[in-house]
MARBA-3410 file (N, C-alpha, C, O; in Angstrom, 1 decimal):
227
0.8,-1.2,0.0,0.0,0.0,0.0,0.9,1.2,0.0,1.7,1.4,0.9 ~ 0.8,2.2,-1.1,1.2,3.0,-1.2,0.5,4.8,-0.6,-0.1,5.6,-1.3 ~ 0.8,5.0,0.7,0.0,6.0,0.9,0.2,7.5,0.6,1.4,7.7,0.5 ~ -0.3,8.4,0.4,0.5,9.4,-0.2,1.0,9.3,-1.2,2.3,9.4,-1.3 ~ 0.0,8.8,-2.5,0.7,8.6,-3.7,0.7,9.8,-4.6,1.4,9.7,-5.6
0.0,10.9,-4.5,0.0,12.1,-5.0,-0.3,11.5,-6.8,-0.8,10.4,-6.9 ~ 0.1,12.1,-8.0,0.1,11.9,-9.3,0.7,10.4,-9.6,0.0,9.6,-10.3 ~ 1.9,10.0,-9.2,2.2,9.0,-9.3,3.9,8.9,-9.0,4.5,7.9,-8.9 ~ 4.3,9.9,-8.9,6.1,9.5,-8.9,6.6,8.5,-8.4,7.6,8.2,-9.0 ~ 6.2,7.6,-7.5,6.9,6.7,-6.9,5.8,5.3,-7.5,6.3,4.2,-7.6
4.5,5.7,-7.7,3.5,4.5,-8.2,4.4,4.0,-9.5,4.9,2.9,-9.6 ~ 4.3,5.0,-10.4,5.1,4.0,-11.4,6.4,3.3,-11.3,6.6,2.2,-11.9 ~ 7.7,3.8,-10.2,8.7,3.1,-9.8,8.1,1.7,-9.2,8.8,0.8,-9.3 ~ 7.2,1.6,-8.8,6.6,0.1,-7.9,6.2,-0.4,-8.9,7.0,-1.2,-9.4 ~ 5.0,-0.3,-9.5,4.6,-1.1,-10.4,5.9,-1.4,-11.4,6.0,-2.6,-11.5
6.6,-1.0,-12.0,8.0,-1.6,-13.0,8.4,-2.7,-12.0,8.5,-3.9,-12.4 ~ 8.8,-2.2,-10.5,9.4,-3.4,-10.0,8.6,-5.0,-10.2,9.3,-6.0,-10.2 ~ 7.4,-4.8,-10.3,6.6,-6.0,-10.2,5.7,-5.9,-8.9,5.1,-7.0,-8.5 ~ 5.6,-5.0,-8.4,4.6,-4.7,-6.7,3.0,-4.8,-7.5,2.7,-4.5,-8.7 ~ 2.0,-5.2,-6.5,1.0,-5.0,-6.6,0.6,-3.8,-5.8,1.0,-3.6,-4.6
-0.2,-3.0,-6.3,-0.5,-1.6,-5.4,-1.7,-0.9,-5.3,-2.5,-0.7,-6.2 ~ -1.8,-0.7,-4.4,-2.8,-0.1,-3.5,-2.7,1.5,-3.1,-2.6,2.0,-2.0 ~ -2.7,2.4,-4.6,-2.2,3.8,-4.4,-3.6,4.3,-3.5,-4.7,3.8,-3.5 ~ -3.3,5.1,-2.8,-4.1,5.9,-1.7,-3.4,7.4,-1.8,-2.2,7.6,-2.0 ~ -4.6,8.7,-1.6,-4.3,9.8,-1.7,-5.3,10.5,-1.1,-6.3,10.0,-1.5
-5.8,11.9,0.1,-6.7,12.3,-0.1,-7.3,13.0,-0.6,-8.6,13.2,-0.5 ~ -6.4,13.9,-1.6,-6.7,15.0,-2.8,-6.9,14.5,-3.8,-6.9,13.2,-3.8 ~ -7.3,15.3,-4.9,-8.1,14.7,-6.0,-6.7,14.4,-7.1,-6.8,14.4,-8.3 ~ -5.4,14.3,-6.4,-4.1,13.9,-7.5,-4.2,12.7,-7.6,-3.6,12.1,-8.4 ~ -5.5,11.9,-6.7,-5.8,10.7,-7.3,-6.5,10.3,-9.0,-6.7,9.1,-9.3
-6.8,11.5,-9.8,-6.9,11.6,-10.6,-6.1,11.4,-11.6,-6.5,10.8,-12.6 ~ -4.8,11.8,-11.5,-3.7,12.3,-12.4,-2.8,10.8,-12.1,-2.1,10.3,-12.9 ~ -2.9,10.3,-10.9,-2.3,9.1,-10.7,-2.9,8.0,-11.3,-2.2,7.1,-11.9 ~ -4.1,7.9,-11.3,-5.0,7.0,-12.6,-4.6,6.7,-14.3,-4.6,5.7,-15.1 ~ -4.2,8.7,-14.4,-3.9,9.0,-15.9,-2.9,8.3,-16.1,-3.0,7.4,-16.8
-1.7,8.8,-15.4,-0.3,8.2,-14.8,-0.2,6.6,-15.2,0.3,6.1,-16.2 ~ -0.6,6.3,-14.3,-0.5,4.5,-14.0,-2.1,4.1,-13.6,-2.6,3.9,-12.5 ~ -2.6,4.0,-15.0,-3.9,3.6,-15.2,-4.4,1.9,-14.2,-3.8,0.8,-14.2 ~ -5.5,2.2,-13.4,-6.0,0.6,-12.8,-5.9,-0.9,-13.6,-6.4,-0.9,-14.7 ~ -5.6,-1.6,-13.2,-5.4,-2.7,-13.9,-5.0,-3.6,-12.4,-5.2,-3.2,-11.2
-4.5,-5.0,-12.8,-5.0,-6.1,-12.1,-3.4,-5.8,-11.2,-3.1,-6.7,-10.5 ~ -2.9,-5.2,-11.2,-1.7,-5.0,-10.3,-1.9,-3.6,-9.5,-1.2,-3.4,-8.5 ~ -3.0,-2.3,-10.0,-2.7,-1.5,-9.0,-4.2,-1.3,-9.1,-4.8,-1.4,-10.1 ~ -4.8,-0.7,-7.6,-5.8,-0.1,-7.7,-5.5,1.2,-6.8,-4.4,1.2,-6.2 ~ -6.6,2.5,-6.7,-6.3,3.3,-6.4,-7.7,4.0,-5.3,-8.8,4.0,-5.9
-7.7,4.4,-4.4,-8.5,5.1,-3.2,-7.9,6.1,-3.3,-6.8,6.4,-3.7 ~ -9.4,7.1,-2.8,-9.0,8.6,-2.4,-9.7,8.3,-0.8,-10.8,7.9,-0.6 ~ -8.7,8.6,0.2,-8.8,8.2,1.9,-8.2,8.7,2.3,-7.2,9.1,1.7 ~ -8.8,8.9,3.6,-7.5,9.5,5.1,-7.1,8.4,5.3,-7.6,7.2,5.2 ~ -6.0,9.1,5.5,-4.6,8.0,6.1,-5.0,6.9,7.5,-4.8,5.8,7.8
-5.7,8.0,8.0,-6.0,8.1,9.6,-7.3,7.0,9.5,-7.9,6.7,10.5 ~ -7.7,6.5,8.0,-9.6,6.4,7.8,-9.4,5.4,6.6,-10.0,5.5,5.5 ~ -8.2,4.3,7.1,-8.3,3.7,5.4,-9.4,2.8,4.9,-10.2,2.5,5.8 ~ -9.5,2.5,4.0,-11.0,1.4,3.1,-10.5,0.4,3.3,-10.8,-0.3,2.3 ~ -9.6,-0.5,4.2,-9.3,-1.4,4.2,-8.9,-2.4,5.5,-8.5,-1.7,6.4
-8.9,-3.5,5.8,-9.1,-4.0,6.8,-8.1,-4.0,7.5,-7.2,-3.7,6.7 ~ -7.3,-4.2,8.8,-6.0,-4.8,9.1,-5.5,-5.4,9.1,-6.0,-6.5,9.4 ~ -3.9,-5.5,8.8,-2.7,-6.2,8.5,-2.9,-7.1,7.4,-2.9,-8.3,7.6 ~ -3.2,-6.5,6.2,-3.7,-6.9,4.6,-2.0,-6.5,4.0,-1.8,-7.3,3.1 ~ -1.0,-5.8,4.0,-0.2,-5.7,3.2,0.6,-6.4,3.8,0.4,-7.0,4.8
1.9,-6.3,3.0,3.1,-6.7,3.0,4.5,-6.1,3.5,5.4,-6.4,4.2 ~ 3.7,-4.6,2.1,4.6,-3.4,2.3,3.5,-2.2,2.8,2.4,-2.1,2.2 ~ 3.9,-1.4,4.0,2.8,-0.1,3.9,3.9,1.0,3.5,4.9,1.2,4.2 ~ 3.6,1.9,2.3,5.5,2.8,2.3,4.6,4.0,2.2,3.6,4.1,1.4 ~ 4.8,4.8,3.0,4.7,6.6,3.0,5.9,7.4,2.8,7.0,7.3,3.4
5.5,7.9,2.2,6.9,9.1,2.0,6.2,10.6,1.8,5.3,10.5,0.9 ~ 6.2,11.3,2.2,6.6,12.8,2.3,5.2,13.3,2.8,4.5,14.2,2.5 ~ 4.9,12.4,3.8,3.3,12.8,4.0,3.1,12.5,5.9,2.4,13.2,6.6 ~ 3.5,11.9,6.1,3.2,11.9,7.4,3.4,13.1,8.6,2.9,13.1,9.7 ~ 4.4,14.2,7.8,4.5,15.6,8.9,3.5,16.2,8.4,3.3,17.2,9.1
2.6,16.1,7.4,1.8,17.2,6.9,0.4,16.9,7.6,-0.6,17.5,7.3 ~ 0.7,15.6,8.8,-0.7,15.4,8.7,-1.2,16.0,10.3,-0.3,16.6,10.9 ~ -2.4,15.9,10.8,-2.5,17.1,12.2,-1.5,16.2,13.5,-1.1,16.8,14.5 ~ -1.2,14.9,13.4,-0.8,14.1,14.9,-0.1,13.1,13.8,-0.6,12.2,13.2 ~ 0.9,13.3,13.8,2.0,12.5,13.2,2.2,10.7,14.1,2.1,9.6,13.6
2.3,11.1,14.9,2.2,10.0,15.8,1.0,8.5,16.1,1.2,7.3,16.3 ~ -0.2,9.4,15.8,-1.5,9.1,15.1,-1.3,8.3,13.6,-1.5,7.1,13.5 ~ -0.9,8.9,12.9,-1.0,8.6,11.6,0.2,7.3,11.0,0.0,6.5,10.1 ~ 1.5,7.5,12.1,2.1,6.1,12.0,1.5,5.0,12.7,1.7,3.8,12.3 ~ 0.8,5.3,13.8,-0.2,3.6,14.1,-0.8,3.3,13.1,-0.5,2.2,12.6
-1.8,4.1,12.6,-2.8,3.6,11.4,-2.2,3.3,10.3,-2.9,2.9,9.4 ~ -1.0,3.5,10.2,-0.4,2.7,9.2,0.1,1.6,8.9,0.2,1.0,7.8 ~ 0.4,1.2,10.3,1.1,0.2,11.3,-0.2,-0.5,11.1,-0.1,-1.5,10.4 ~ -1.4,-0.2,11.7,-2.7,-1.5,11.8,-2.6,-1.9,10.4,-3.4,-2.8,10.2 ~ -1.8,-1.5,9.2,-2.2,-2.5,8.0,-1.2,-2.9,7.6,-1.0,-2.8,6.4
-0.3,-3.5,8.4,1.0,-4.4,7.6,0.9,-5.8,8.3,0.5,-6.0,9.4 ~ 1.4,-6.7,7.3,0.5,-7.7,7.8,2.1,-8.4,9.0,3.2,-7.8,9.1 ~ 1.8,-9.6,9.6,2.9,-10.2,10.6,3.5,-10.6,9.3,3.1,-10.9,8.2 ~ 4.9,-10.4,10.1,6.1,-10.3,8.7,6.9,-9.3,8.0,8.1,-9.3,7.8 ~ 5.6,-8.2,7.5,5.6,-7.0,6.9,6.3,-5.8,7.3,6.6,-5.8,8.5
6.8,-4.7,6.6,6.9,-3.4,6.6,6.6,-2.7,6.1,6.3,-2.6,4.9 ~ 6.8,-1.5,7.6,6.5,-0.2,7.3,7.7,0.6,7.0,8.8,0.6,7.6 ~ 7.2,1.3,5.9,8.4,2.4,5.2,7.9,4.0,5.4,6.8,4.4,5.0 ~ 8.6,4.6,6.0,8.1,6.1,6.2,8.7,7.0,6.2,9.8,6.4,6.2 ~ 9.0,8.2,6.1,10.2,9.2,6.2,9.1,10.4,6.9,7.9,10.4,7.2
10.2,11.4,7.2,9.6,12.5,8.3,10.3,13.7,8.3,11.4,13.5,8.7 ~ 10.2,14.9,8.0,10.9,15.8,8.1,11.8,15.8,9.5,11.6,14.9,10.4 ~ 12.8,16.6,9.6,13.9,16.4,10.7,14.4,18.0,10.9,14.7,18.8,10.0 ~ 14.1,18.3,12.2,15.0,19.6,12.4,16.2,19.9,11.9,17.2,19.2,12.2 ~ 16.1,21.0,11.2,17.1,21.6,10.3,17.3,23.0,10.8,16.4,23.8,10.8
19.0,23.5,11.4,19.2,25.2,11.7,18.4,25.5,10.1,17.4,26.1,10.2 ~ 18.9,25.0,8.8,18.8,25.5,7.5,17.6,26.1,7.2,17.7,27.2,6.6 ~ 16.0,25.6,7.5,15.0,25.7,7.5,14.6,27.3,8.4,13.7,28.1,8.0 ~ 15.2,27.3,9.1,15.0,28.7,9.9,15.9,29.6,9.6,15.7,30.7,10.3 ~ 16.7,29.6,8.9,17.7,30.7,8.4,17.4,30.9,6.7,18.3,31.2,6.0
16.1,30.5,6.4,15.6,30.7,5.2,14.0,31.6,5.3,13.1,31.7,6.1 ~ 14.2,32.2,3.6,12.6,32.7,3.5,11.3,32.2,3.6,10.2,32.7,4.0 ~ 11.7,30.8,3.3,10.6,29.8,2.8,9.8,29.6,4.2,8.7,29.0,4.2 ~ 10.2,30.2,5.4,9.1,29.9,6.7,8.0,31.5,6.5,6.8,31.7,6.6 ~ 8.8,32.4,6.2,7.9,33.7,6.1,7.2,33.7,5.1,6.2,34.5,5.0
7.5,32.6,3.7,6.8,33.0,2.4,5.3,32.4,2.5,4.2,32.9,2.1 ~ 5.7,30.8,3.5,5.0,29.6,4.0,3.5,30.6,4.8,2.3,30.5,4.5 ~ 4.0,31.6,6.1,3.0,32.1,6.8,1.9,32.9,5.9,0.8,33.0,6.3 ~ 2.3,33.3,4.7,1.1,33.7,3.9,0.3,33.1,2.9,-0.9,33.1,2.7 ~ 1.3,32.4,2.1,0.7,31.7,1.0,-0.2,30.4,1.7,-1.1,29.9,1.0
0.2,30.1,3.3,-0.7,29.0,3.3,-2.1,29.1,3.8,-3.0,28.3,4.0 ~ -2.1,30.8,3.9,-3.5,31.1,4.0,-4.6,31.6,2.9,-5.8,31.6,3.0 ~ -3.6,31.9,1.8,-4.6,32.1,0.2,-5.5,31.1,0.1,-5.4,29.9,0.3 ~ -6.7,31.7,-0.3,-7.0,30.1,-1.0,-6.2,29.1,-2.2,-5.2,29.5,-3.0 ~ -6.7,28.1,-2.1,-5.9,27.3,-3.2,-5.6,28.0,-4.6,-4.5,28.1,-5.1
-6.8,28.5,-5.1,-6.2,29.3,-6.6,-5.4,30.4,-6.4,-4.5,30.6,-7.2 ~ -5.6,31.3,-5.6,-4.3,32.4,-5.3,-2.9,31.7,-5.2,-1.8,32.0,-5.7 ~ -3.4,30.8,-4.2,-1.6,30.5,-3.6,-1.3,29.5,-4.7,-0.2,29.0,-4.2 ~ -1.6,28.8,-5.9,-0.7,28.3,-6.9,-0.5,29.3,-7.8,0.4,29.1,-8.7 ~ -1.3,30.2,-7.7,-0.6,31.6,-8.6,-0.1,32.5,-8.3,-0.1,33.6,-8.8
0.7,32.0,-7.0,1.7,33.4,-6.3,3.1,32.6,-6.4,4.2,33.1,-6.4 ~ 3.0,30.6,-6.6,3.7,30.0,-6.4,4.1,29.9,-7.9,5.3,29.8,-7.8 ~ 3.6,29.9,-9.5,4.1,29.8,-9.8,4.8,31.5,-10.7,5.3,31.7,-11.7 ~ 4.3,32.5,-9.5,4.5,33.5,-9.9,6.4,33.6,-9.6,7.2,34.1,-10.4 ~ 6.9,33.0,-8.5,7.9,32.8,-7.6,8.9,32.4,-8.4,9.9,33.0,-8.8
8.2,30.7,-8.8,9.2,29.9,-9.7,9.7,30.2,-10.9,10.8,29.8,-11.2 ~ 8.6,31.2,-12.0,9.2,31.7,-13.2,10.2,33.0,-12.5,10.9,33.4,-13.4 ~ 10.4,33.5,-11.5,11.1,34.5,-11.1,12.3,34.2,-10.2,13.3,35.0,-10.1 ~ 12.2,32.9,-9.7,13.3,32.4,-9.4,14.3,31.0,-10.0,15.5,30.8,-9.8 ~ 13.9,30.6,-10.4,14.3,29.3,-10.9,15.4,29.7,-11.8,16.4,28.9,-11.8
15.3,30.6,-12.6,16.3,31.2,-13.1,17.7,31.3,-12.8,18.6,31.0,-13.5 ~ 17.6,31.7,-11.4,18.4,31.9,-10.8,18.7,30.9,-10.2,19.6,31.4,-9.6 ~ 18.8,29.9,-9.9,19.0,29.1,-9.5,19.3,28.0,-10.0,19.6,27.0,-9.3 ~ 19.2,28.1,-11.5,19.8,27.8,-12.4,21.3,27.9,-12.8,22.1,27.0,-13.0 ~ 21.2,29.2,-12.7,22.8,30.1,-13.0,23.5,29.4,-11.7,24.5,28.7,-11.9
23.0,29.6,-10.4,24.0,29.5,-9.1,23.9,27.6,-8.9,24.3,27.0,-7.9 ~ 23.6,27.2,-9.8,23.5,25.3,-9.8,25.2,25.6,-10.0,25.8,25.1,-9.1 ~ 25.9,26.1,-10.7,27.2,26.3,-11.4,27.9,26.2,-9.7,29.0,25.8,-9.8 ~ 27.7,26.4,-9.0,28.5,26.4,-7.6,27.6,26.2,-6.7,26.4,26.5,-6.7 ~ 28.6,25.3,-5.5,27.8,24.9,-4.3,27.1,26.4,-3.6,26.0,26.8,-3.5
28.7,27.3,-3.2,28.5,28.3,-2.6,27.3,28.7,-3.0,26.4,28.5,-2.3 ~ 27.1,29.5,-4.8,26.0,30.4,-5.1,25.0,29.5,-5.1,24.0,29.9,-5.7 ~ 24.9,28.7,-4.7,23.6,28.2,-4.6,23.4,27.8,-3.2,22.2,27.4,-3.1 ~ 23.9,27.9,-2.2,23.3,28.0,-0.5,23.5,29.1,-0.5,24.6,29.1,0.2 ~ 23.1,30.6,-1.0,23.5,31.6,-0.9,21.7,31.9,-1.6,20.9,32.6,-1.0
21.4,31.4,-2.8,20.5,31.8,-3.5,19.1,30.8,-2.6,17.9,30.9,-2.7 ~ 19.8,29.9,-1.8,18.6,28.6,-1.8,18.2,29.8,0.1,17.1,30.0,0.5 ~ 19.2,30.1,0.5,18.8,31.1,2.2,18.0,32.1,1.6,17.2,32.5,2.5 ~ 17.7,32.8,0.4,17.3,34.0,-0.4,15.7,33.4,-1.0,14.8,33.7,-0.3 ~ 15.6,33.0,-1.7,14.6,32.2,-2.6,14.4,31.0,-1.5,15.2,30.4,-0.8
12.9,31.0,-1.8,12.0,29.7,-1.3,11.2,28.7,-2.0,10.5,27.8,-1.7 ~ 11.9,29.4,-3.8,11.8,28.0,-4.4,12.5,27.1,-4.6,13.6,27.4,-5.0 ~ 12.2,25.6,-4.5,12.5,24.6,-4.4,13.4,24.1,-5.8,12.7,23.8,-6.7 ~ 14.7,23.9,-6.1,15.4,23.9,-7.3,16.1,22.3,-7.0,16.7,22.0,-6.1 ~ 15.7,21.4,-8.3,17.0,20.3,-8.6,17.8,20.0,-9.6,17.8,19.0,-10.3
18.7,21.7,-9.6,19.6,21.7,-11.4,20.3,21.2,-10.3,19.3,20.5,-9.9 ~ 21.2,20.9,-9.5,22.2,20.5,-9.0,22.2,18.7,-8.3,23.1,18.0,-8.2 ~ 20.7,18.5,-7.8,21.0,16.9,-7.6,20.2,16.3,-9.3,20.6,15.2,-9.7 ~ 19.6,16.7,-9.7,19.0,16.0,-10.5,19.7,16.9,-12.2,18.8,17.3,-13.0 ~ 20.4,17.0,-12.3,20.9,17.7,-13.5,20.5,17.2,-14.9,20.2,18.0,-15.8
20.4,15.6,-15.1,19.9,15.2,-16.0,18.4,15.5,-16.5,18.2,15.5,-17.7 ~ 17.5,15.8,-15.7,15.9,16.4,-15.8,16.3,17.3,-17.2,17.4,17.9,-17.3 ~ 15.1,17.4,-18.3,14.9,18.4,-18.6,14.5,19.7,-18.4,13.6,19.6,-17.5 ~ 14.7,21.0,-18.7,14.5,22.5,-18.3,12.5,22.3,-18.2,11.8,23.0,-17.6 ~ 12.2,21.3,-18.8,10.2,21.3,-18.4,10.3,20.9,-16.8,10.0,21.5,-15.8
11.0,19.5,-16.9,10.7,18.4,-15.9,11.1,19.4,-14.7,10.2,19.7,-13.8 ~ 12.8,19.8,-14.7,12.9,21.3,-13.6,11.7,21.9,-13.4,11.3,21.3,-12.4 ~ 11.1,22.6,-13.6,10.0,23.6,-14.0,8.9,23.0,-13.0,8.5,23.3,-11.9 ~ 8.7,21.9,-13.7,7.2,21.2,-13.3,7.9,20.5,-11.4,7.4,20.6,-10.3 ~ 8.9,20.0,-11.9,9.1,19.7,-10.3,9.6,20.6,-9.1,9.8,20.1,-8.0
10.0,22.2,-9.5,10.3,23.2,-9.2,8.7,23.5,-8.3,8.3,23.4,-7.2 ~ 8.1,24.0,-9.6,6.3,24.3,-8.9,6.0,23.4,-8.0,5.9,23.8,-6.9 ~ 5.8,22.0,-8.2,5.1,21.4,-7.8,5.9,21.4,-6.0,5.3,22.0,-5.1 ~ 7.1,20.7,-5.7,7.3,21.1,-4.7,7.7,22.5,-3.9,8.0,22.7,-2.7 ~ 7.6,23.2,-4.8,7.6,24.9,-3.9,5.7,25.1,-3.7,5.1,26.1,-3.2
5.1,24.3,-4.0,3.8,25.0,-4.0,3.5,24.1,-2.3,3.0,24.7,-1.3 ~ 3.8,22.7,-2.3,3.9,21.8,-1.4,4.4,22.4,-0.1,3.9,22.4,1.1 ~ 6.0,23.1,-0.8,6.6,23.0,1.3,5.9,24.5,1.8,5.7,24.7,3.0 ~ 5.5,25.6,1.0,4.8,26.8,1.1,3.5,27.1,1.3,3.2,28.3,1.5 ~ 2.5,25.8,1.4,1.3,25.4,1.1,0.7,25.0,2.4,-0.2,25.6,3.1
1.3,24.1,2.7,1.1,22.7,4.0,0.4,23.3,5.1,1.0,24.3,5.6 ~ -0.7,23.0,5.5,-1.0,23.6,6.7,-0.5,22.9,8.0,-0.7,23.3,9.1 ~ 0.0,22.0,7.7,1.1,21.2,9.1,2.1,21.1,8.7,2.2,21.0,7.5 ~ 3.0,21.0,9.2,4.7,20.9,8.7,5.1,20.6,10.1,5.2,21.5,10.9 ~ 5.3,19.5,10.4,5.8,18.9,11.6,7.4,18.5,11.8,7.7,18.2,10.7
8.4,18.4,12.7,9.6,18.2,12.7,9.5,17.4,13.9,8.9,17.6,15.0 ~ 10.7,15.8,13.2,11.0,15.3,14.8,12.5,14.9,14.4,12.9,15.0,13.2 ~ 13.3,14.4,15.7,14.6,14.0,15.3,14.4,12.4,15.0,13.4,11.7,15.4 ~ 15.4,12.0,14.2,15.9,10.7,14.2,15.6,9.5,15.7,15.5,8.2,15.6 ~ 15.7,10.3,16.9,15.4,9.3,18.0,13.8,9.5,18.4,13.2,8.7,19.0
13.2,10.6,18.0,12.1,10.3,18.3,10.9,9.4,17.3,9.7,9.2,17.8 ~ 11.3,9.2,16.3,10.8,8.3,15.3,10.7,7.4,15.1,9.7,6.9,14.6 ~ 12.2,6.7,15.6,12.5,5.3,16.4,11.5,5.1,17.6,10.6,4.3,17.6 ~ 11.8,5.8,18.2,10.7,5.7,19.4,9.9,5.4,19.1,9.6,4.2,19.4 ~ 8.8,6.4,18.3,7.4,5.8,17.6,7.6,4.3,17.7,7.2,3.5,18.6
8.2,4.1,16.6,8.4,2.8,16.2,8.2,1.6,17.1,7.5,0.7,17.1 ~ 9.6,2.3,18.1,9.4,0.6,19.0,8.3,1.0,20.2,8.5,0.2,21.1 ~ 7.6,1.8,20.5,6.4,1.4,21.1,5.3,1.0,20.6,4.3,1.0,21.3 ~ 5.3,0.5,19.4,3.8,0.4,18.5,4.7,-1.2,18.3,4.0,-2.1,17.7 ~ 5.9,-1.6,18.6,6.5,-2.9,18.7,7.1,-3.6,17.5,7.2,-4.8,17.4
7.5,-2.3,16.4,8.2,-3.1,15.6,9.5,-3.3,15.5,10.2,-2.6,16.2 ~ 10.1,-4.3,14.8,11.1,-4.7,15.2,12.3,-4.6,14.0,12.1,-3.5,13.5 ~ 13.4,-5.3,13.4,14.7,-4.5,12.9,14.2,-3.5,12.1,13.9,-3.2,10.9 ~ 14.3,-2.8,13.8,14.0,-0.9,13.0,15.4,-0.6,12.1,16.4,-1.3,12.4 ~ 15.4,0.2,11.1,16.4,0.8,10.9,16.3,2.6,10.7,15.9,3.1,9.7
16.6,3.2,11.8,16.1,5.1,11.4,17.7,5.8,11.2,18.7,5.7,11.9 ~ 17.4,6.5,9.9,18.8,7.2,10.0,18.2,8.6,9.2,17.2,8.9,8.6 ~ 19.5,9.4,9.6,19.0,10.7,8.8,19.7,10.9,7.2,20.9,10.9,6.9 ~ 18.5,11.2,6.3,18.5,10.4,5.1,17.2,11.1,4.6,16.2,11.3,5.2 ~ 17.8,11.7,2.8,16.7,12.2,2.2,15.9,13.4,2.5,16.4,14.5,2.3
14.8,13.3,3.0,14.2,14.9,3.2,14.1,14.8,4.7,13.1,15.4,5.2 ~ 15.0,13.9,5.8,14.9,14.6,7.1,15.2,12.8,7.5,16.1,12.1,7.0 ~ 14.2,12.3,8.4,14.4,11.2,8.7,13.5,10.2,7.4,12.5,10.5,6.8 ~ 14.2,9.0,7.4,13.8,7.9,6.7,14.1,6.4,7.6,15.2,6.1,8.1 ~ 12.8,5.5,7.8,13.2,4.6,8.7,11.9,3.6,8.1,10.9,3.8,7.3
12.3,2.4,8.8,11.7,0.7,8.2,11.3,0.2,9.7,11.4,0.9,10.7 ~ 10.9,-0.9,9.6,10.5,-1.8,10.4,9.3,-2.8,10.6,8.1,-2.7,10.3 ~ 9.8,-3.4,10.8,8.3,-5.0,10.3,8.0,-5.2,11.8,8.5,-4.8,12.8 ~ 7.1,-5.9,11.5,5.7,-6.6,12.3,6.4,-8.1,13.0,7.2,-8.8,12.4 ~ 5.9,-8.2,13.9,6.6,-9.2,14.3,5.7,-10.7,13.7,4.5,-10.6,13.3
6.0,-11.3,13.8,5.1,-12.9,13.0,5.0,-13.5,14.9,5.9,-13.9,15.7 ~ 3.6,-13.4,15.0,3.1,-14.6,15.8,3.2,-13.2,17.3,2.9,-13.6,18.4
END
């Protein structure tokens, strides 16, 4: 079960591997993920709370969330009910934002305090007012580490000329908007460290945890115990 499947970015990486999937989303990007990676006898798709799934307990194998569990109101909350659907044997895959000095010595928390109160059609038209005005730049300063943690403390849009260089100047663009519209948007944005996640973890009793800091803050596993 793939929760937080948004359009599809990671749905199509599963399905190539050979996974059967169970995309889950509660926005209507369950649409675009359909378009994406159309239903068929290997994936089906729900639009649900995390917190409120259509499905019974401990039915998967894999439960994998990625970039969605700090956005949600009780983080803590939302990794049990994740947890009630992995079956004995199984894992849970999750990641979590992670306290960062970097995060607070940037724009993106003051840009965050307004745009996440626009309504939805203003604030994707302030965000991608941002990105055609910065991205540019951030383009030019991909050329150096320096100018670019110089441009990334300055600008609160979200740029990957420098990890993802191979992307086309669209794919940039489109993956520029899409996550500056996300970390500026969120009406929850939650932060825990690497030991408090673990924690989660082993009170809800799963077992070879592995949590490390990785990716967009923490990233951590752990299965169900059998019997």
């Amino acid at each position: 079960m793939e929760c937080g499947c948004g359009a599809g970015r990671f749905t199509e990486i599963l399905l190539a591997r050979g996974a059967n999937v169970s995309s889950i989303d509660l926005s209507s990007a369950v649409d675009a993920n359909r378009i994406s990676c159309p239903i068929g006898s290997r994936h089906r798709i729900a639009q649900a709370d995390i917190r409120h799934l259509p499905f019974g307990p401990q039915q998967f194998d894999i439960v994998f969330c990625l970039g969605v569990i700090q956005h949600t109101p009780d983080p803590e909350q939302t990794i049990t009910c994740l947890y009630e659907h992995v079956k004995p044997g199984g894992s849970l895959v999750i990641d979590h934002y992670r306290y960062t000095p970097s995060w607070y010595t940037q724009t993106a928390p003051l840009f965050r305090l307004a745009l996440k109160r626009l309504p939805p059609g203003d604030a994707i038209r302030w965000t991608e007012r941002l990105v055609a005005l910065a991205l540019p730049l951030h383009r030019i300063a991909s050329r150096s580490a320096i100018a670019e943690a110089v441009v990334r403390r300055v600008s609160p849009v979200v740029s990957y000329y420098r990890a993802y260089p191979e992307l086309s100047p669209e794919l940039q663009r489109q993956w520029s908007l899409l996550d500056t519209h996300d970390s500026l948007t969120d009406w929850y944005k939650h932060f825990r460290t690497t030991s408090q996640v673990e924690h989660s973890l082993r009170e809800l009793g799963l077992v070879d945890i592995h949590c490390e800091a990785a990716g967009n803050g923490v990233e951590a596993r752990g299965r169900r115990p059998i019997g």
